[in-house]
ZAMARGU-4260 file (C-alpha; in steps of 0.2 Angstrom, whole numbers, plus 5000, padded with zeros to 4 digits):
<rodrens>
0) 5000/5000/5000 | 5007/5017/4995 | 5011/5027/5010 | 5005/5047/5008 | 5018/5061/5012
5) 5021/5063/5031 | 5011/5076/5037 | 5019/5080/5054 | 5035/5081/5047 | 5030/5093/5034
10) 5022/5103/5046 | 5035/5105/5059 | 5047/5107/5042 | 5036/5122/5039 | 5034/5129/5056
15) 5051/5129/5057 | 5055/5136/5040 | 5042/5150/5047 | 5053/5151/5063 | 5070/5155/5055
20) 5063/5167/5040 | 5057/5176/5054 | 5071/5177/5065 | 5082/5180/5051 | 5076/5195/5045
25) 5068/5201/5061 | 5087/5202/5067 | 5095/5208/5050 | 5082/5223/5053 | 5085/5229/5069
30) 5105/5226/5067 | 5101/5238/5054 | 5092/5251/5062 | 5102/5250/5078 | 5118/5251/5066
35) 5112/5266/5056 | 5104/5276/5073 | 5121/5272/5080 | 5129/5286/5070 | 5144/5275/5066
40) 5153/5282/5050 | 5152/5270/5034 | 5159/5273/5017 | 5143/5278/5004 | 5142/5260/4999
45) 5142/5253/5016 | 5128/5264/5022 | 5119/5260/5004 | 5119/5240/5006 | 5116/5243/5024
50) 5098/5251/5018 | 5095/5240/5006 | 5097/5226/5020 | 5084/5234/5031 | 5071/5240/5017
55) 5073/5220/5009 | 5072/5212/5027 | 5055/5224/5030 | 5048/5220/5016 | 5052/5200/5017
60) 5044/5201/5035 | 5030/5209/5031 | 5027/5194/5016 | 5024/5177/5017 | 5033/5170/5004
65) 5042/5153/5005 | 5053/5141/4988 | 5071/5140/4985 | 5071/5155/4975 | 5064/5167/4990
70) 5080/5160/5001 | 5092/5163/4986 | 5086/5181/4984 | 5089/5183/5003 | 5106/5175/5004
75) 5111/5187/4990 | 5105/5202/4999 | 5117/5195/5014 | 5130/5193/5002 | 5128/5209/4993
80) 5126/5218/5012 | 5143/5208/5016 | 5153/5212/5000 | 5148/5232/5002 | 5156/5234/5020
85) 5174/5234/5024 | 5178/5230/5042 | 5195/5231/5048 | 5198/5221/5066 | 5192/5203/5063
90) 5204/5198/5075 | 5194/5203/5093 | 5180/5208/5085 | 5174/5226/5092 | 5159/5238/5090
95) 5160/5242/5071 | 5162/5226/5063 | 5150/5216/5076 | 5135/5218/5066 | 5143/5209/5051
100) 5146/5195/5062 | 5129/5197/5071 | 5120/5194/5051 | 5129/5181/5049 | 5126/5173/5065
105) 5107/5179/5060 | 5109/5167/5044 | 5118/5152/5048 | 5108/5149/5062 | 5091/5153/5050
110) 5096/5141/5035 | 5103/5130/5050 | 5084/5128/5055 | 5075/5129/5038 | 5084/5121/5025
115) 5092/5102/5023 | 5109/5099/5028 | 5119/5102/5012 | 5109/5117/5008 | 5110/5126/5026
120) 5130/5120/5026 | 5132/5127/5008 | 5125/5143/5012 | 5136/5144/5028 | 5152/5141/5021
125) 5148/5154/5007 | 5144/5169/5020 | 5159/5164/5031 | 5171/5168/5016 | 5162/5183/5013
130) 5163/5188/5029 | 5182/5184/5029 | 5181/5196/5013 | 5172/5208/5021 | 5188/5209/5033
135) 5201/5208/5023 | 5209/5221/5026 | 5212/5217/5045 | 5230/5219/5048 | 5238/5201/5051
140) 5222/5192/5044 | 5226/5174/5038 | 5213/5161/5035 | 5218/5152/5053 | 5216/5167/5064
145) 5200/5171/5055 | 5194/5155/5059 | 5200/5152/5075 | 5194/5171/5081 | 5180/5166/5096
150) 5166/5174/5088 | 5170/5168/5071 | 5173/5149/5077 | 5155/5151/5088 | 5148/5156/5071
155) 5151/5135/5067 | 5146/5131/5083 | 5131/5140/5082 | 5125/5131/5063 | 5128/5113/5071
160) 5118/5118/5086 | 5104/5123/5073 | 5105/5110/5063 | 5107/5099/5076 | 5089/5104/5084
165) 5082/5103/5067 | 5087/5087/5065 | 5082/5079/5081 | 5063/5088/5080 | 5059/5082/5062
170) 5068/5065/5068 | 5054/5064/5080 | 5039/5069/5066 | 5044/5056/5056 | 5044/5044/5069
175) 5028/5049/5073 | 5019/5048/5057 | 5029/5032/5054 | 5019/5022/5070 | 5003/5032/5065
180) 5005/5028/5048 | 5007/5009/5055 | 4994/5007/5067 | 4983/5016/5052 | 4988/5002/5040
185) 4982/4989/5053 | 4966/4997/5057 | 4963/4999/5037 | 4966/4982/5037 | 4953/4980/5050
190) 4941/4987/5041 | 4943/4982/5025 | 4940/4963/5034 | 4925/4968/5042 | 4918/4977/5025
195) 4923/4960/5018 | 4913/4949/5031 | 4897/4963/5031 | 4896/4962/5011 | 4898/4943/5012
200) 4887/4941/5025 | 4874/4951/5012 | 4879/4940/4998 | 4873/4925/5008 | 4859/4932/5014
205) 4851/4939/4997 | 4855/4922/4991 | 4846/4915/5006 | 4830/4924/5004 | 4831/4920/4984
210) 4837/4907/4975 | 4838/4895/4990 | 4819/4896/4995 | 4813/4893/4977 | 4825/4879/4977
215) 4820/4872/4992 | 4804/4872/4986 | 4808/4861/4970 | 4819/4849/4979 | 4806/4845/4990
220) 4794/4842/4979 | 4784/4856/4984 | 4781/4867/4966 | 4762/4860/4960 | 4764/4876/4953
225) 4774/4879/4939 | 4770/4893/4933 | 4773/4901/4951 | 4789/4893/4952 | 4795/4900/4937
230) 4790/4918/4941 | 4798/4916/4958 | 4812/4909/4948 | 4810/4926/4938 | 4812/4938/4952
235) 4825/4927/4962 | 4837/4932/4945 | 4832/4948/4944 | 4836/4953/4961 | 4852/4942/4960
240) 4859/4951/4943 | 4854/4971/4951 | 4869/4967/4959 | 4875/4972/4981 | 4874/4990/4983
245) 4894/4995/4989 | 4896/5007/5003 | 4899/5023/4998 | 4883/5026/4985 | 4878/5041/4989
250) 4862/5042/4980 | 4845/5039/4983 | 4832/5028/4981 | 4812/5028/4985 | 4807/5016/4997
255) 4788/5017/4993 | 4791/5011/4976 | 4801/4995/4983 | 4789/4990/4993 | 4774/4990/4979
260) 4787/4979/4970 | 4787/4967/4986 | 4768/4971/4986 | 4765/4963/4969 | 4776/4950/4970
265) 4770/4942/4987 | 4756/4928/4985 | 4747/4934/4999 | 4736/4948/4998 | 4746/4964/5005
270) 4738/4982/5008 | 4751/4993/5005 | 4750/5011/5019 | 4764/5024/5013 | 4761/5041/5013
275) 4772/5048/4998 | 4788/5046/4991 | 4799/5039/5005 | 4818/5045/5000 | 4832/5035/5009
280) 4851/5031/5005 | 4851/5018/4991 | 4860/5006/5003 | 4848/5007/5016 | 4835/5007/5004
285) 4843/4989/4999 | 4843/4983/5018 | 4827/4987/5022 | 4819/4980/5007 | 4829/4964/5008
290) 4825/4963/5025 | 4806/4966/5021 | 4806/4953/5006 | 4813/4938/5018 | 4798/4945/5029
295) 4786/4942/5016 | 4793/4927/5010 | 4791/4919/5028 | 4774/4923/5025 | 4769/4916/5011
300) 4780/4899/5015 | 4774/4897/5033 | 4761/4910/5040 | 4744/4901/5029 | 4735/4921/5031
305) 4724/4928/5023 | 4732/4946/5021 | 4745/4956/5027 | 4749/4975/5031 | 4763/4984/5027
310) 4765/5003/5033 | 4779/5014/5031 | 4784/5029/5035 | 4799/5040/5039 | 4813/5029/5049
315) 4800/5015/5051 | 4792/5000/5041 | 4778/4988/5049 | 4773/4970/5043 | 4758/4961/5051
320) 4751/4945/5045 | 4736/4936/5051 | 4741/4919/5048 | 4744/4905/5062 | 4759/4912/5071
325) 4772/4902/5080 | 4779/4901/5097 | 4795/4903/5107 | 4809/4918/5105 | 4809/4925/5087
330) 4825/4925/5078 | 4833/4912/5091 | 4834/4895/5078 | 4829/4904/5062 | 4843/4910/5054
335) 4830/4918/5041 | 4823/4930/5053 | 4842/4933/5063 | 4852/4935/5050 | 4839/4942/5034
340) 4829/4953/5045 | 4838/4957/5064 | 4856/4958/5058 | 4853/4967/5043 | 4844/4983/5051
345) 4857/4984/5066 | 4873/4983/5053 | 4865/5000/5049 | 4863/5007/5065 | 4841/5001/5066
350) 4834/4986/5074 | 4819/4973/5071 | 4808/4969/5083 | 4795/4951/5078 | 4781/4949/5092
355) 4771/4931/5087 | 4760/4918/5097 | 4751/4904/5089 | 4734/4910/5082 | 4737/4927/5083
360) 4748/4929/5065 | 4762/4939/5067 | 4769/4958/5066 | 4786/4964/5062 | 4793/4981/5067
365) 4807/4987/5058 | 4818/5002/5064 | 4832/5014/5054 | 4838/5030/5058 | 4832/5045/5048
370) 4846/5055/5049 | 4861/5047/5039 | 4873/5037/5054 | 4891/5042/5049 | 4903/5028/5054
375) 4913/5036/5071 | 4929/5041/5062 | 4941/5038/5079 | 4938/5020/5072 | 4951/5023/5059
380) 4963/5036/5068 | 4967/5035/5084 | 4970/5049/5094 | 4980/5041/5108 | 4992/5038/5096
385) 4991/5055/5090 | 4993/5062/5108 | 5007/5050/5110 | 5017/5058/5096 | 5014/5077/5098
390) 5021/5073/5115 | 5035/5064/5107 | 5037/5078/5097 | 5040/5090/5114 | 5050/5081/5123
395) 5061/5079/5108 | 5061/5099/5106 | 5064/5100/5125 | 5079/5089/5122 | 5088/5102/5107
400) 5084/5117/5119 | 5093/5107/5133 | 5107/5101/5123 | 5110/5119/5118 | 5108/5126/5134
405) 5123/5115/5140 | 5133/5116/5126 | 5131/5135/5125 | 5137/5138/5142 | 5150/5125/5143
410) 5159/5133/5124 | 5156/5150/5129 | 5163/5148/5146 | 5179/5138/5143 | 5181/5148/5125
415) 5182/5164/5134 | 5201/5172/5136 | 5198/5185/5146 | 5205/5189/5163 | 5199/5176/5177
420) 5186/5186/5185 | 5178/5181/5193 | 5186/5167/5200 | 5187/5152/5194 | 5177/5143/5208
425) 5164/5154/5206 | 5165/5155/5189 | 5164/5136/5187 | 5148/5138/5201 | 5139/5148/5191
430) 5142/5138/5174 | 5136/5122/5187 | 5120/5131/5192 | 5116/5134/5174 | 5119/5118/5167
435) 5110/5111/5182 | 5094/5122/5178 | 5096/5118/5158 | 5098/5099/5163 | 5083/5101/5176
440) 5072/5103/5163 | 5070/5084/5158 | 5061/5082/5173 | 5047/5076/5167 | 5031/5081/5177
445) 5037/5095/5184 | 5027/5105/5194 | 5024/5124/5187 | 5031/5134/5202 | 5046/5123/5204
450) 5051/5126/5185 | 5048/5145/5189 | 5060/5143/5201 | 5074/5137/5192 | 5072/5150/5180
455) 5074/5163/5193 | 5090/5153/5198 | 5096/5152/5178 | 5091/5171/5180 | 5101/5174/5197
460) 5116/5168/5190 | 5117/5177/5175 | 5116/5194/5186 | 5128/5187/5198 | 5142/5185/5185
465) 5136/5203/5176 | 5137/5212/5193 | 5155/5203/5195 | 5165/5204/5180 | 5174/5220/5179
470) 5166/5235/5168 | 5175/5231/5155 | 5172/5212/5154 | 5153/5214/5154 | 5150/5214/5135
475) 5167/5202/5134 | 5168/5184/5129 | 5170/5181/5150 | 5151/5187/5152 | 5147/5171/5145
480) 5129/5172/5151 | 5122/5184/5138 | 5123/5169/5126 | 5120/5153/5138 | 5107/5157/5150
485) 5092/5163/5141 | 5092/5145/5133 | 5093/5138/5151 | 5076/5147/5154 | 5068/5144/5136
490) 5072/5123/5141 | 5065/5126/5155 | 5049/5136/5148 | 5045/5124/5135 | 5031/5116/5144
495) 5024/5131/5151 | 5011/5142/5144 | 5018/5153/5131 | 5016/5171/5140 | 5023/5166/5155
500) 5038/5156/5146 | 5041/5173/5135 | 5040/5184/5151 | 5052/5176/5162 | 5065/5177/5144
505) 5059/5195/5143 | 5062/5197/5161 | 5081/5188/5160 | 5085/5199/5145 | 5079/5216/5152
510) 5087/5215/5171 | 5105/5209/5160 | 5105/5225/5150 | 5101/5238/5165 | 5114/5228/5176
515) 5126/5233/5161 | 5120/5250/5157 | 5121/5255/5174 | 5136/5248/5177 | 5144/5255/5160
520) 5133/5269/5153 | 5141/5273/5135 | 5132/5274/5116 | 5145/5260/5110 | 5138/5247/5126
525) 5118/5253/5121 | 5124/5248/5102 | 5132/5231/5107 | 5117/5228/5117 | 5106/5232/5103
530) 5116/5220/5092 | 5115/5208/5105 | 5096/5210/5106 | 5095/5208/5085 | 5105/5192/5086
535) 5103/5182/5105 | 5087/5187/5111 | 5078/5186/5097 | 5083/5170/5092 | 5079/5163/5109
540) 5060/5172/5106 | 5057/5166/5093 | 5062/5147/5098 | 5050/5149/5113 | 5036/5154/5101
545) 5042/5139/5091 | 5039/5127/5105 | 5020/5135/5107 | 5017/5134/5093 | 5024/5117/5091
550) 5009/5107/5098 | 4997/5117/5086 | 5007/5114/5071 | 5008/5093/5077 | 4988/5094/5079
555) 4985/5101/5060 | 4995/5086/5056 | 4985/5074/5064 | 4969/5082/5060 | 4978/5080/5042
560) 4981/5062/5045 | 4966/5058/5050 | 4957/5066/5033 | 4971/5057/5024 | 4967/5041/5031
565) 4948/5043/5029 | 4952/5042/5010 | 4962/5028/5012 | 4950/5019/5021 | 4937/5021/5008
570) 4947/5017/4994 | 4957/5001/5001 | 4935/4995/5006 | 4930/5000/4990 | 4946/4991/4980
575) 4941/4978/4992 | 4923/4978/4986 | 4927/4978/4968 | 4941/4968/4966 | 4936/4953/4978
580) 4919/4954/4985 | 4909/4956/4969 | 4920/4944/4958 | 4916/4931/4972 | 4897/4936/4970
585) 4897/4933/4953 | 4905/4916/4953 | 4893/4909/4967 | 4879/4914/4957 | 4885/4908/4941
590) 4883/4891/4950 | 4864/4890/4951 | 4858/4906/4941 | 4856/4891/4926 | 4845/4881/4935
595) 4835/4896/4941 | 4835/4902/4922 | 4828/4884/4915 | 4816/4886/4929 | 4811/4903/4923
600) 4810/4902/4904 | 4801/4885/4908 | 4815/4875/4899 | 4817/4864/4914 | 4803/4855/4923
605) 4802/4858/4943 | 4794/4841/4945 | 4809/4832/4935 | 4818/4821/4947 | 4836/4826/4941
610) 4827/4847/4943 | 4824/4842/4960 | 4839/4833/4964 | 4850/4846/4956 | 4839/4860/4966
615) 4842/4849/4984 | 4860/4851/4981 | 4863/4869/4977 | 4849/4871/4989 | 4862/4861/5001
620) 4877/4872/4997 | 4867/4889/5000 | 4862/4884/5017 | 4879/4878/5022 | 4883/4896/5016
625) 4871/4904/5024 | 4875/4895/5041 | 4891/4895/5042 | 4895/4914/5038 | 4898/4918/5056
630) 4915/4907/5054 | 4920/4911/5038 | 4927/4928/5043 | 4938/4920/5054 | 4956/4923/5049
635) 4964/4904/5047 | 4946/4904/5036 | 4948/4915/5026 | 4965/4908/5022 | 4954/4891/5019
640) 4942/4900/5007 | 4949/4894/4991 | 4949/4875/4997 | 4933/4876/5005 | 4926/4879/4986
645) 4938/4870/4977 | 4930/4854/4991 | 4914/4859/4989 | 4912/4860/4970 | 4920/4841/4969
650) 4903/4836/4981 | 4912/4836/4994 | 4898/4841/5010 | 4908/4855/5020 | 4905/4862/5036
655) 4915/4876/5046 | 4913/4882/5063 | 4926/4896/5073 | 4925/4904/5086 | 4937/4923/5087
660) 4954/4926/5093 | 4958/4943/5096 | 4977/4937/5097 | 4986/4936/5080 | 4994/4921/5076
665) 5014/4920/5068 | 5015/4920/5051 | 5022/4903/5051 | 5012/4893/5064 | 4996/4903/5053
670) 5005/4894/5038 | 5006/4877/5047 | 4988/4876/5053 | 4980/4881/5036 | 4993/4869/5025
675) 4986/4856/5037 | 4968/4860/5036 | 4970/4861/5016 | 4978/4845/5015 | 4962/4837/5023
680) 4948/4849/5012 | 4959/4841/4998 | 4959/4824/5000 | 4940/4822/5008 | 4928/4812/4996
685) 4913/4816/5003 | 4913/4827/5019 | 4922/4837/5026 | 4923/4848/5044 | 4933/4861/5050
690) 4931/4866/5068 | 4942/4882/5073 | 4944/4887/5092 | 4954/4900/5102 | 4954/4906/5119
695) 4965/4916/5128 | 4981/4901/5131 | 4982/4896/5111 | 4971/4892/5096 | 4966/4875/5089
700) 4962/4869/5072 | 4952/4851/5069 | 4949/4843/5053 | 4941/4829/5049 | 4936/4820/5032
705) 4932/4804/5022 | 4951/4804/5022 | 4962/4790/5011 | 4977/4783/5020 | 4991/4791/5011
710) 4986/4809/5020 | 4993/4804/5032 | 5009/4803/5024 | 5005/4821/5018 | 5001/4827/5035
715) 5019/4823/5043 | 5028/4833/5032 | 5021/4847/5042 | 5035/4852/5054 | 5034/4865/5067
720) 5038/4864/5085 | 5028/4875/5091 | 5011/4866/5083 | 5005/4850/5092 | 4999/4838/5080
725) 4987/4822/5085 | 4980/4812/5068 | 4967/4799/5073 | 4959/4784/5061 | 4943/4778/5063
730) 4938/4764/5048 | 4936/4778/5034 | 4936/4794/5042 | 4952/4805/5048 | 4953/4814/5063
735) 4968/4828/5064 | 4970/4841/5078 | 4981/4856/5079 | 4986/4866/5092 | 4997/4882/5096
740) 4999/4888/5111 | 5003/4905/5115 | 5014/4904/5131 | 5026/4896/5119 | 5027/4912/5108
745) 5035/4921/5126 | 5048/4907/5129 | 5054/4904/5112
</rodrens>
């Protein structure tokens, strides 16, 4: 079965792409706007491609345009942007050239997010070189000490961690449309196995209420009418050749004009009560009238009346004879009224209820619903699965933001090469307590006012090592907390409700910058700060809205998987319907419609000895049928199908029973049993019985038959360990039983 496109993975795939295309030229405009209100002097061509960055990155935010050919425009705006400024310290980066480094942080980390591995790593390897052009007229500068300058380096580090969360997020989407997408094709398979046994069941049953009543009646000897016999013969092959309505017909029929049919075709006198044209679905039309024509063929076999009523009317159809009547339960031992009449209105959501006593006729009520039943649809998704997965999917995000909150703080705190304040024991405390808080946030179940807490601690330590560092090491590489903790607290925030997530990063971000501002008060430190704002905490902002956001975009994807599945539902029962169901149909007919057409066009005689002979034997096949369908939707056989006609067109008197396991069997013990039971349906001359039986310690197959004595020969060949076998002979007849039992699934 072809698989569809996986719908959680695109949808993340696309709320991510959202994510970084925001963040991207969010940061690249107000890098811009901080740079140009800054009042630092540029050459004209500098100051030129810096506008044309913030007009491009406006105008991109304001869109919502996506495709390959959106991202190459706005890699070559960064690449024009980089190739019109000149920076000239590359080598400990300061204020002037930090907003090329800043853009190109901005678009590493975007493409690291939004685009496929060799795309996002293409694009940053081209911006790095142009950023090492952009500064190549640094004193000194060679390839190595551009690449091995701290913010340049971080720049790396900084595209792995995106790709890196990328990866893991979309690794969980896929997972989780793979096990949907899994459990769907089992419960498709469900169903398509029960539209199987409901359309079989129907078979039998329209074959029940036709052709084997009229020839029951010639077998037995019972047609002193010819001529009624061959207009019974008549209808039988015209309600045989109209063909099962499949599910799905959509249109409708009138139900009044069924029912004068029936009317005109019952021997006994019916007075017809229906008020109008009554439109139903065609399918339920054809329940409802199949239902009503077993009822008035009972009637005119068994009830001797005089007349009979029928009245209809909206959601409701009443037959009342006034013929002998019969005692006991109705429906219990007559597998006409349970199966033709009961059965069929309650596989379409209706019921029948038959009241009788002897000398008092009979009356039965038949109930549908008017408004059309849809099928509950949580039958072919199901949701705990989908729950299951869009939590995969969060704890999987919670894990990126945690990995990068470690990894963060530990780079940026060991990179750092400025002076050892503070001290390296508090230094290393404060890198403990922010790992601790990142890593406290796998907890699962954590209580909402402890999480809080831990981000007032990850918020504590940032402060404490600002308020620390000397002035001017607060907006150096030793402040490594500008960088590292906010992702402690959007780790931590993930699971909490969005404002208050995006508050306490708000709160971290604002109490950092007045620390620094009070501390050092100067227009370059309000600049860094701004750059700092474009590049960190925007980033982190937007992630946090990404994890919100997260479960709604994993939702549209299941709401998208179950529409998707609804189709594949449909189509697999109606492939189902037309490639198997109907073909069957047709050849079980085609086995007696000839007898019923020579009885028809009066070519054959119903009082013929070899008529009535031929007539007691399809008669015989159709009841076995008829009777056994409760077993023949039983897996081992349905496997057995084929053999059971290939027995029963060879003479061979076949009889099924099963009862239903609701553990599946292994392939290969499944294999065993029904090799064993074929090998019995083949070699049986003239009967044949196959007795299937589960419970909840293993599941039993027995076969018997007018076997010969070299089956048994055929029988050992057979071999599997975990498949008891007993064969017993008794004069003609061969006994073979079967068992598996399932403890000996756990030990092997």
């Amino acid at each position: 079965m072809l698989r569809d496109p996986d719908p959680t993975h695109a949808a993340v795939a696309q709320e991510a792409m959202w994510l970084a295309i925001r963040f991207r030229h969010a940061a690249c405009l107000l890098l811009t706007v901080v740079h140009l209100a800054s009042g630092v002097p540029d050459p004209t061509a500098g100051r030129a491609v810096t506008i044309v960055l913030a007009v491009w990155s406006a105008g991109r935010l304001w869109g919502r345009r996506l495709g390959p050919w959106w991202t190459a425009a706005d890699i070559a705006v960064v690449a024009t942007y980089l190739l019109g400024t000149v920076s000239v310290a590359a080598s400990g980066i300061g204020t002037k050239d930090l907003i090329d480094v800043k853009v190109v942080a901005a678009t590493v980390i975007s493409v690291g997010i939004a685009e496929r591995v060799r795309v996002s790593a293409g694009v940053a390897v081209l911006v790095l070189l142009l950023l090492y052009y952009a500064n190549r007229q640094t004193p000194g500068l060679t390839p190595w000490s551009f690449l091995s300058d701290l913010a340049v380096a971080y720049l790396v580090v900084e595209w792995l961690l995106a790709v890196g969360v990328r990866r893991v997020v979309l690794r969980a989407a896929t997972v989780h449309d793979r096990t949907v997408s899994a459990a769907a094709d089992s419960r498709i398979a469900s169903r398509v196995a029960a539209a199987r046994r409901r359309y079989e069941h129907e078979q039998w049953a329209v074959m029940h209420d036709t052709a084997a009543a009229t020839l029951l009646m010639v077998g037995q000897g019972a047609a002193a009418d010819p001529e009624r016999i061959a207009r019974q013969a008549a209808r039988d092959l015209g309600v045989l050749e109209s063909g099962i309505p499949v599910p799905g017909d959509e249109s409708e029929a009138d139900l009044s004009e069924s029912l004068r049919e029936l009317a005109a075709e019952c021997v006994t006198p019916v007075t017809l009560r229906v008020d109008g044209p009554l439109p139903i679905p065609r399918g339920l039309a054809w329940t409802v009238t199949a239902a009503a024509r077993e009822a008035l063929t009972n009637i005119d076999r068994h009830a001797r009346a005089n007349g009979v009523v029928v009245e209809a009317g909206p959601g409701r159809l009443v037959i009342a004879d006034d013929g002998i009547g019969f005692d006991g339960t109705p429906g219990q031992d007559r597998y006409g009224i349970r199966h033709s009449i009961v059965e069929r209105l309650r596989e379409v959501g209706g019921d029948a209820e038959i009241t009788s006593a002897p000398g008092s006729g009979t009356e039965i009520r038949l109930r549908w619903p008017v408004a059309e039943v849809v099928a509950a649809e949580d039958d072919s998704f199901d949701e705990t699965e989908a729950a299951a997965g869009i939590d995969r999917l969060g704890r999987s995000f919670g894990h990126g933001m945690v990995g990068i909150a470690v990894a963060d703080t530990l780079l940026q705190s060991t990179l750092t090469t400025a002076a050892a304040t503070p001290p390296p024991a508090v230094d290393a405390m404060l890198v403990a307590v922010n790992v601790g808080c990142a890593l406290a946030a796998l907890i699962p179940r954590r209580r909402e006012p402890v999480t809080v807490a831990l981000m007032g601690v990850a918020i504590a330590a940032s402060l404490v090592l600002t308020a620390w560092l000397p002035v001017d090491a607060v907006l150096a590489g030793a402040n490594w907390s500008i960088g590292a903790s906010g992702w402690a607290v959007v780790a931590l925030g993930f699971r909490l409700p969005p404002r208050l997530a995006l508050s306490a990063l708000t709160a971290w971000w604002v109490l950092v910058c007045a620390v620094i501002l009070v501390r050092a008060p100067s227009a370059d430190n309000l600049t860094v700060l701004g750059y700092h704002t474009a590049a960190i905490f925007f980033l982190q902002t937007f992630t946090a809205w990404f994890a919100a956001t997260l479960d709604r975009a994993a939702r549209q994807a299941a709401a998208l998987h179950r529409e998707r599945l609804r189709h594949r539902t449909a189509d697999a029962v109606g492939r189902m319907h037309e490639q198997e169901c109907l073909r069957r149909y047709h050849e079980l007919v085609a086995d007696f419609t000839p007898l019923l057409r020579g009885l028809a066009d009066g070519t054959l005689d119903p009082g013929d000895p070899g008529v009535r002979a031929a007539a007691r034997t399809e008669y015989a096949r159709l009841r076995r049928l008829f009777t056994q369908q409760d077993g023949v939707g039983h897996p081992l056989l349905a496997d057995l199908r084929t053999g059971i006609d290939a027995a029963e067109r060879r003479g061979v008197a076949v009889s099924v029973e099963a009862t239903p396991t609701h553990r599946e069997l292994p392939d290969a013990v499944r294999g065993h049993l029904v090799a064993a039971a074929r090998i019995m349906l083949d070699a049986s001359r003239s009967r044949a019985r196959v007795v299937v039986t589960a419970d909840a310690s293993g599941c039993t197959v027995s076969a018997l038959g007018d076997c010969p004595a070299e089956t048994l020969d055929r029988l050992s060949t057979l071999t599997d360990s975990s498949v008891h076998t007993e064969v017993v002979t008794a004069g003609e007849l061969l006994w073979a039983r079967l068992h598996h039992s399932f403890d000996l699934e756990g030990a092997r």
